[in-house]
C-alpha positions in Angstrom: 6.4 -14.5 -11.7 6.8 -10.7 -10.5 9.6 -8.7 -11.8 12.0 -7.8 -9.1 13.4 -4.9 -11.0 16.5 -6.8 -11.9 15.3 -8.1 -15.0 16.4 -7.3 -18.5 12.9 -6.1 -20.0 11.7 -4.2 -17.0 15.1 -2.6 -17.0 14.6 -1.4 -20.5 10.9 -0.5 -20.1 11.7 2.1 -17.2 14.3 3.7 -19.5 12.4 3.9 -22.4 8.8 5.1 -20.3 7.7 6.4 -17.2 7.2 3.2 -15.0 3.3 3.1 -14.0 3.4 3.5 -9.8 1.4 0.4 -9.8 2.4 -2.3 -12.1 6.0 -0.8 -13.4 7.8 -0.5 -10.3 8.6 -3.7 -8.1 8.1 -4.3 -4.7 11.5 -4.9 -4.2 14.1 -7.2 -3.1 13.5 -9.2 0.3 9.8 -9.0 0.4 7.7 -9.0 2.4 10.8 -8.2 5.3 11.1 -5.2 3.0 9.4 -3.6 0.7 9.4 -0.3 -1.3 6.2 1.9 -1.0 4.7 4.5 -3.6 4.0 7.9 -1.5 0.4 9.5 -2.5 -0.1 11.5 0.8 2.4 13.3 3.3 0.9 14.7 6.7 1.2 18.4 5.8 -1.3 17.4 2.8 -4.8 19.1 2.8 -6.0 17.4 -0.4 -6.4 13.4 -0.5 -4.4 12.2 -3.6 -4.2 9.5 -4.8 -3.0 7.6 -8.5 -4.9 7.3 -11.3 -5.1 3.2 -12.3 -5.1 4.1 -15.7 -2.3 6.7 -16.3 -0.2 6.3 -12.9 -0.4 10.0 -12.7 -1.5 11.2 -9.0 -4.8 12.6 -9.4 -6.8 14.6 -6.3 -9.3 12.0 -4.9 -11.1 14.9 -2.5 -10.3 17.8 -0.3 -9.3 16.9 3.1 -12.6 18.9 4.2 -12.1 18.9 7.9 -8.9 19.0 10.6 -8.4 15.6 10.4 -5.1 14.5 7.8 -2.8 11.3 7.5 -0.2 11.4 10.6 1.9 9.2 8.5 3.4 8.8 4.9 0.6 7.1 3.0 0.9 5.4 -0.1 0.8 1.8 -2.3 2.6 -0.7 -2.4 3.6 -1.4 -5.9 2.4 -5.1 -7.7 0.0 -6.2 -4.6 -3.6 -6.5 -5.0 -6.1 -6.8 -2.6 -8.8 -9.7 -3.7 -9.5 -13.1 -2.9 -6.7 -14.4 -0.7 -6.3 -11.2 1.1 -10.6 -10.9 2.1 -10.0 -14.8 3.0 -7.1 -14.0 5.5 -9.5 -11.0 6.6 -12.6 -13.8 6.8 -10.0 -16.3 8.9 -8.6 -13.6 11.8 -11.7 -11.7 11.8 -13.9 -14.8 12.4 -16.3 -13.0 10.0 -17.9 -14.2 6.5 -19.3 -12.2 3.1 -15.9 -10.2 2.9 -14.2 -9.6 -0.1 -11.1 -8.0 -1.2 -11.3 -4.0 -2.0 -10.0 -4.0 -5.5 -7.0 -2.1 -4.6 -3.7 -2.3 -4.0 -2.2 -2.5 -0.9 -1.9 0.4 1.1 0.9 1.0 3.5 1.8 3.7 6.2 5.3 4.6 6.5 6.8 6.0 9.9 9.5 8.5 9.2 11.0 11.0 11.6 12.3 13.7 8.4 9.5 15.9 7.5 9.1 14.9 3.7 6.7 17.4 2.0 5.7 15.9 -1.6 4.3 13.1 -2.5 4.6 11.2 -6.0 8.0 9.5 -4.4 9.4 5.8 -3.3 10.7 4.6 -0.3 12.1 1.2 0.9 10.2 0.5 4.0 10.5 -2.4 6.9 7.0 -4.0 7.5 6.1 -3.9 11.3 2.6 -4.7 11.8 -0.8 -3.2 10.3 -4.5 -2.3 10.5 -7.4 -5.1 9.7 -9.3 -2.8 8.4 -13.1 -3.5 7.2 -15.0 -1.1 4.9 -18.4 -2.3 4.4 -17.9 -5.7 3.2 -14.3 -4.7 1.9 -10.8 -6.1 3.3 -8.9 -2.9 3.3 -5.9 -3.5 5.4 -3.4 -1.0 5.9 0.3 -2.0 6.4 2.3 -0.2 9.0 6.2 0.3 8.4 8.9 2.4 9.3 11.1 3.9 6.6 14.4 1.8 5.9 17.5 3.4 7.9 15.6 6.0 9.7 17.4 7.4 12.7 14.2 7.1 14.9 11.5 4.3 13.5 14.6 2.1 11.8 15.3 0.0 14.7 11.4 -0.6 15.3 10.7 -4.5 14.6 7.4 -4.6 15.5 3.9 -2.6 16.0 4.9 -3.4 19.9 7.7 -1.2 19.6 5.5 2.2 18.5 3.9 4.1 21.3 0.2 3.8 21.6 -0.3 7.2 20.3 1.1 6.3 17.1 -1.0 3.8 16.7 -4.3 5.8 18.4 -3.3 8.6 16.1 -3.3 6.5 12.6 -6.6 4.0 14.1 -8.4 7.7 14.6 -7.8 9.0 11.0 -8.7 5.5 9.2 -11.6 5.4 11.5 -13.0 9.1 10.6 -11.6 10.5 7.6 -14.6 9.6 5.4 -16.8 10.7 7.8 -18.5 14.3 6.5 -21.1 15.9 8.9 -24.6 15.9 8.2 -23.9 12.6 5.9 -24.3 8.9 6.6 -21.1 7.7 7.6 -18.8 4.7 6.4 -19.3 1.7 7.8 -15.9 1.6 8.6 -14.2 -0.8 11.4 -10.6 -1.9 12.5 -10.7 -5.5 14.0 -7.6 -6.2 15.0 -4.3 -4.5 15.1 -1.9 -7.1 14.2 2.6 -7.5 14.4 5.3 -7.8 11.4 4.3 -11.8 10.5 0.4 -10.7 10.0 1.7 -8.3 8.1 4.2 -10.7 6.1 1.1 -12.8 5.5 -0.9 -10.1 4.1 1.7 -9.1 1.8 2.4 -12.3 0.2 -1.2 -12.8 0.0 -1.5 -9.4 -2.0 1.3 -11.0 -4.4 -0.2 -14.1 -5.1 -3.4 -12.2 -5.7 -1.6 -9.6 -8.0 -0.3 -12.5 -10.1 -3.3 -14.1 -10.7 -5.3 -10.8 -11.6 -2.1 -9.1 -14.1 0.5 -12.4 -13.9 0.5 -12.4 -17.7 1.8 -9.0 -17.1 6.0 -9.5 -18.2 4.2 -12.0 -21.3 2.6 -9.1 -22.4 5.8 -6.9 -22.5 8.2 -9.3 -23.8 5.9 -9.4 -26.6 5.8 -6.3 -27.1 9.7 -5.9 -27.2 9.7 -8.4 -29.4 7.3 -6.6 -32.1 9.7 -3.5 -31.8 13.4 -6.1 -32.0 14.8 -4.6 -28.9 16.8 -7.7 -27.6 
């Protein structure tokens, strides 16, 4: 089982330590209807960041060497993992076979109308729809939401309620942004551009595949606060 936050252990963990991005902070309560997103990248950036797996700690991935940045919040959601029941959902809707799950977890774009100009920060978010993204032979998808209670994208419901140049805007940048002149570029496609119970699907799948990569996760902690006789 994944923590919701609520429980005892975690509780104490976060006070005693800085809660890793990834696997200390939950996904929150409600999921997937709702779920809270780690920020990495805010559309003012100029630098791609992104967190380091091992520390939490954002780290810079690569200059953003062109014009072309995130229109959106960009970030993680926290305890998903993209991997076998994610690339067969990809495999299903895509009608296409060899695919696998990038290793990641999952990424999610956040619509927000209040310029926000730091990463590093969470947000509860409402799931509308997302990208089915392929990169190479990976199943990268890439959640779209609108932050919770925002007085312009909090009333959105689904991807149908965005204007297409939203959606042209965020397609474009997933499309080119590891592209580099004078390089080979990505083999990078989007599929399909699917509504809020796609999206549901693919973040439940992310869960179940988070459990079965780091379920032993709250074992290994209640262990641990065992060793030290916190109760």
């Amino acid at each position: 089982m994944i923590s919701n936050g609520n429980d005892p252990i975690w509780k104490l963990m976060g006070a005693l330590f800085r809660p890793h991005p990834w696997h200390g902070l939950s996904i929150g309560e409600g999921s997937p209807e709702k779920v809270r997103a780690f920020i990495e990248i805010v559309p003012t950036d100029t630098m791609k960041y992104e967190i380091d797996k091992v520390s939490g700690y954002l780290k810079v991935d690569r200059p953003q060497r062109f014009s072309n940045v995130c229109p959106t919040l960009y970030g993680l959601v926290p305890q998903t993992y993209c991997a076998r029941r994610v690339a067969e959902f990809c495999m299903q809707k895509s009608e296409r076979s060899g695919i696998v799950g990038d290793g990641d977890p999952l990424d999610i774009c956040v619509l927000a109308e209040k310029t926000i100009n730091r990463g590093g920060i969470i947000l509860n978010t409402i799931p509308i729809g997302g990208f089915r993204m392929i990169d190479g032979n990976e199943a990268d998808d890439k959640i779209i939401a609108v932050m919770k209670d925002d007085a312009i994208y909090g009333n959105y419901k689904d991807i149908s309620d965005c204007g297409i140049s939203i959606v042209e805007r965020l397609k474009h940048y997933f499309l080119t942004y590891k592209n580099i002149p004078g390089e080979m570029k990505h083999n990078v496609e989007i599929t399909d551009t699917y509504g809020r119970s796609e999206a549901f699907e693919v973040i439940r799948r992310s869960q179940e595949d988070y459990r079965e990569k780091f379920g032993k996760i709250e074992e290994i902690l209640k262990t641990f606060m065992e060793e030290l006789k916190i109760n």
